[in-house]
C-alpha positions as a Markdown table, in Angstrom:
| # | Residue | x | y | z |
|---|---|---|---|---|
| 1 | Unk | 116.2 | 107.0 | 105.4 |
| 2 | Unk | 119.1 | 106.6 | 107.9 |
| 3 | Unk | 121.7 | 103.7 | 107.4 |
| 4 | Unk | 122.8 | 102.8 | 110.5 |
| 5 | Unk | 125.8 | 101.5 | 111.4 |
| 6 | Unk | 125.5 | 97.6 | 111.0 |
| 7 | Unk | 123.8 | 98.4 | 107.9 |
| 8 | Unk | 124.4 | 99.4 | 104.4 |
| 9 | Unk | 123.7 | 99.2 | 100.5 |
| 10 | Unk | 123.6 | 95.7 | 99.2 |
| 11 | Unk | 123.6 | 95.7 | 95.6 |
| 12 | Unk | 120.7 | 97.2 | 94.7 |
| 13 | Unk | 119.3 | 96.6 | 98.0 |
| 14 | Unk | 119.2 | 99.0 | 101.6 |
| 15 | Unk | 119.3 | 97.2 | 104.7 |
| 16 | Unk | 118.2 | 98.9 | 107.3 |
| 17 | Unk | 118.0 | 98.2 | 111.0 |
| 18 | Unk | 114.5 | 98.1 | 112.2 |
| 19 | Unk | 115.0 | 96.6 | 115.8 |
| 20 | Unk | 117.0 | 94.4 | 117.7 |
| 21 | Unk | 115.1 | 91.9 | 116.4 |
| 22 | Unk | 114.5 | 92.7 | 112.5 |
| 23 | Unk | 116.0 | 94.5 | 109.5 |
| 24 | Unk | 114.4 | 96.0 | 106.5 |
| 25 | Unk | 115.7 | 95.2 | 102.9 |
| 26 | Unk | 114.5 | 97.5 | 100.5 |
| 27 | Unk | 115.1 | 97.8 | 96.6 |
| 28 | Unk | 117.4 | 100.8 | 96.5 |
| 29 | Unk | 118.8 | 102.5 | 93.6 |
| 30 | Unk | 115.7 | 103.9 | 92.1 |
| 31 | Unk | 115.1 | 100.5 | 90.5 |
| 32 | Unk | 111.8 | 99.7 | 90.4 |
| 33 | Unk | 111.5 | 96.5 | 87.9 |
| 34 | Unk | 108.6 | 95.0 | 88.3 |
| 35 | Unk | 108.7 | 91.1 | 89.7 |
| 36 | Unk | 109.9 | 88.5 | 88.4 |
| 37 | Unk | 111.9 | 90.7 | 85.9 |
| 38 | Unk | 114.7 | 87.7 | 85.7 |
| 39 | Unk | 116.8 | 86.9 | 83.1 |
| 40 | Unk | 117.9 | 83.3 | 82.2 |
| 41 | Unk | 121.4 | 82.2 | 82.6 |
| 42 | Unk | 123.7 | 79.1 | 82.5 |
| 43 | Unk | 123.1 | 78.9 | 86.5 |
| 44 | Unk | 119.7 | 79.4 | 85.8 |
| 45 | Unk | 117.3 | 82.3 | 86.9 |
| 46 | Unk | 118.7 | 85.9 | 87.9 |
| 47 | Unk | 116.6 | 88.0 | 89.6 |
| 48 | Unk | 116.7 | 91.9 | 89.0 |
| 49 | Unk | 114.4 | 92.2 | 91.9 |
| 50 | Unk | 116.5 | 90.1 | 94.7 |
| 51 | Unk | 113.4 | 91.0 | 97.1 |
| 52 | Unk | 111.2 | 88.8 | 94.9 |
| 53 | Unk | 114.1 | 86.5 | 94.8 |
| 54 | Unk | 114.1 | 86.0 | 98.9 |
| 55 | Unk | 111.3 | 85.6 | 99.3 |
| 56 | Unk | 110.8 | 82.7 | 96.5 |
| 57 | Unk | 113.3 | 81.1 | 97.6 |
| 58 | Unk | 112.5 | 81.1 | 101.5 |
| 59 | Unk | 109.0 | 80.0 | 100.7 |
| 60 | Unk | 110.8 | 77.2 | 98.8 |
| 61 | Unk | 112.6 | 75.9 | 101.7 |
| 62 | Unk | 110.1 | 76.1 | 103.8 |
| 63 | Unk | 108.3 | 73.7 | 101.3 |
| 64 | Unk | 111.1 | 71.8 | 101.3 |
| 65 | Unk | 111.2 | 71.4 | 104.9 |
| 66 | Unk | 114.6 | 73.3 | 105.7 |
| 67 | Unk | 113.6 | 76.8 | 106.6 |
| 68 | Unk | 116.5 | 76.4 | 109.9 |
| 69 | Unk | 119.0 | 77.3 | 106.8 |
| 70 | Unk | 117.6 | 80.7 | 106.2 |
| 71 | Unk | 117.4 | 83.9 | 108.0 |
| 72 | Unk | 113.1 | 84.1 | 108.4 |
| 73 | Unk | 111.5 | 86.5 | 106.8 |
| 74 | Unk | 108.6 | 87.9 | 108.5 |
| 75 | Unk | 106.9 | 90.1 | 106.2 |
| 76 | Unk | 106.9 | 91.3 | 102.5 |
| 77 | Unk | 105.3 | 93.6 | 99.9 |
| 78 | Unk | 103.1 | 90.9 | 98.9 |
| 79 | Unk | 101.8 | 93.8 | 95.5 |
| 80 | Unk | 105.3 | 94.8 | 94.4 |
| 81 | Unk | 108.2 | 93.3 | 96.1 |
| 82 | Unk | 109.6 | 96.7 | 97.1 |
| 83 | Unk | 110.8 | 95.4 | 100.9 |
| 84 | Unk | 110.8 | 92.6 | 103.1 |
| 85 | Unk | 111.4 | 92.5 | 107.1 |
| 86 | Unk | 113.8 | 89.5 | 107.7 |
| 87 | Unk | 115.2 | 88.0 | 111.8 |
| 88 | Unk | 117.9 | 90.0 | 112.2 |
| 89 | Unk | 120.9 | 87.8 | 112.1 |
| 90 | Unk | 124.1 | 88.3 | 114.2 |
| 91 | Unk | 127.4 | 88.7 | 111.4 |
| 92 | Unk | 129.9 | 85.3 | 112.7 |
| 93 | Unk | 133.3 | 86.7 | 113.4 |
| 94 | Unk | 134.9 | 84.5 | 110.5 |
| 95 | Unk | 132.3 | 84.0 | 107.7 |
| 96 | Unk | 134.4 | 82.3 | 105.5 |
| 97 | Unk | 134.3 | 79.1 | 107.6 |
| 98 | Unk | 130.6 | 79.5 | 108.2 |
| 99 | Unk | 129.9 | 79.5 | 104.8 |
| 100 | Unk | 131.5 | 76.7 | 103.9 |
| 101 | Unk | 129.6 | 74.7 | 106.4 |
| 102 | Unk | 126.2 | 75.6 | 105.9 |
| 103 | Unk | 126.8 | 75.6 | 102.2 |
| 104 | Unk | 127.8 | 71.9 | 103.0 |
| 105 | Unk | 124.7 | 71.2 | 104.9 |
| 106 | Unk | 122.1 | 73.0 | 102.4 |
| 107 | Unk | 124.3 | 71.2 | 98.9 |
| 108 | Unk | 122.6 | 68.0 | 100.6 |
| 109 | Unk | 119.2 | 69.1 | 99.5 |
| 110 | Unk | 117.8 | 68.8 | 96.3 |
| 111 | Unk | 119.9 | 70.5 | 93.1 |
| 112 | Unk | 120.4 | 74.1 | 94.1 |
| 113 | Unk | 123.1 | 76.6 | 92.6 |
| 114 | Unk | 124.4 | 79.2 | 94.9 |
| 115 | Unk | 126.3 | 82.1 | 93.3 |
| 116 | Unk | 126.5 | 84.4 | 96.4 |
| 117 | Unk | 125.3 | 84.0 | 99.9 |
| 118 | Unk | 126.3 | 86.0 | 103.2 |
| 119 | Unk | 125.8 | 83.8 | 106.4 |
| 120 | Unk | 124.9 | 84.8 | 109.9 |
| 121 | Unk | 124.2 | 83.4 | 113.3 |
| 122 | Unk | 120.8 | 83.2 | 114.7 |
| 123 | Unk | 119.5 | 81.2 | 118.1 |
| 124 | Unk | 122.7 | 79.7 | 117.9 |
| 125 | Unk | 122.8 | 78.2 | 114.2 |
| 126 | Unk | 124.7 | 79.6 | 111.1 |
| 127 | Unk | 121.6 | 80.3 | 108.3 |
| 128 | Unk | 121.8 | 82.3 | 105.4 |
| 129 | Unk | 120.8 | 86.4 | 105.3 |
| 130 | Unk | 121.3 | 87.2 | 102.1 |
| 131 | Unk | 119.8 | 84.6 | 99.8 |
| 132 | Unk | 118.6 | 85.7 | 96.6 |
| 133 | Unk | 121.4 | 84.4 | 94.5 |
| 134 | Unk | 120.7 | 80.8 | 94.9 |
| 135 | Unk | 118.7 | 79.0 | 91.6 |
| 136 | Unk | 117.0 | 75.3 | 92.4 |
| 137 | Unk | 118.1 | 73.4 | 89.0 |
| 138 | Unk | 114.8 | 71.3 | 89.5 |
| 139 | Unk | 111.0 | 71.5 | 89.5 |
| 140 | Unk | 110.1 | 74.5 | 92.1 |
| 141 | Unk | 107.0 | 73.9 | 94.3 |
| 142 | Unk | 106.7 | 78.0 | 94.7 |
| 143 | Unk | 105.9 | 78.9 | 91.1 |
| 144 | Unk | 106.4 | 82.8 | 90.0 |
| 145 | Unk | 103.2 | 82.8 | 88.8 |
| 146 | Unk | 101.5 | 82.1 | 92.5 |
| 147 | Unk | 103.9 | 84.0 | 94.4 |
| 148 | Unk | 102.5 | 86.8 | 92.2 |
| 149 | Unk | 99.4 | 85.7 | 92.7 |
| 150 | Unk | 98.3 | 84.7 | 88.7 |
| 151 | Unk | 98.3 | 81.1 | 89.4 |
């Protein structure tokens, strides 16, 4: 694989740049925990497999009905939550700012933790690009179980 320039290794994550439209996050590292594979935490659950993370969480917003925070994701490994193909999202020149406002806008919504984030701007909006830190404190309408599809 070739990193290009606007992209790089995220954790245990490779973002790679697919088009002008899309990138490709894949689990890097020669990890390969099977999903959930989280462990339990004060802040609730941390996922070893951030893939599975993103896309749990994006299908939960999108239940929720405030997808506009988050980067889309297109596609996924639907078997083993190896890669996903997100909207590529232009970086903001100052982030910190950024964060802090969508941050303000998503903490409005339901009981959600967010331990790291990374925001970008897409059609004109900040939303979040790298999102599999964030842990909803309440009932989740996306269970594991069905994501994986047990339930």
């Amino acid at each position: 694989m070739v990193l290009l320039p606007e992209t790089g290794t995220m954790g245990d994550k490779i973002v790679e740049e697919r088009s002008s439209e899309y990138v490709l996050k894949m689990r890097g590292g020669g990890r390969a925990d099977n999903p959930p594979n989280n462990k339990i935490t004060e802040w609730g659950p941390f996922y070893r497999n951030e893939v599975f993370g993103e896309v749990r969480i994006w299908l939960e917003a999108n239940s929720r009905g405030y997808p506009e925070l988050f980067a889309p994701i297109a596609d996924w490994d639907r078997q083993n939550f190896q890669w996903l193909v997100m909207e590529k999202a232009k970086l903001p020149e100052d982030p910190i700012p950024a964060i802090e406002i969508l941050k303000r806008k998503f903490n409005q919504r339901d009981d959600w933790t967010i331990d790291d984030a990374e925001v970008g701007v897409l059609d004109d909006r900040y939303v979040f690009i790298d999102y599999g830190e964030f842990w909803l404190r309440d009932s989740w309408n996306v269970s594991e179980e069905n994501l994986l599809g047990r339930g």
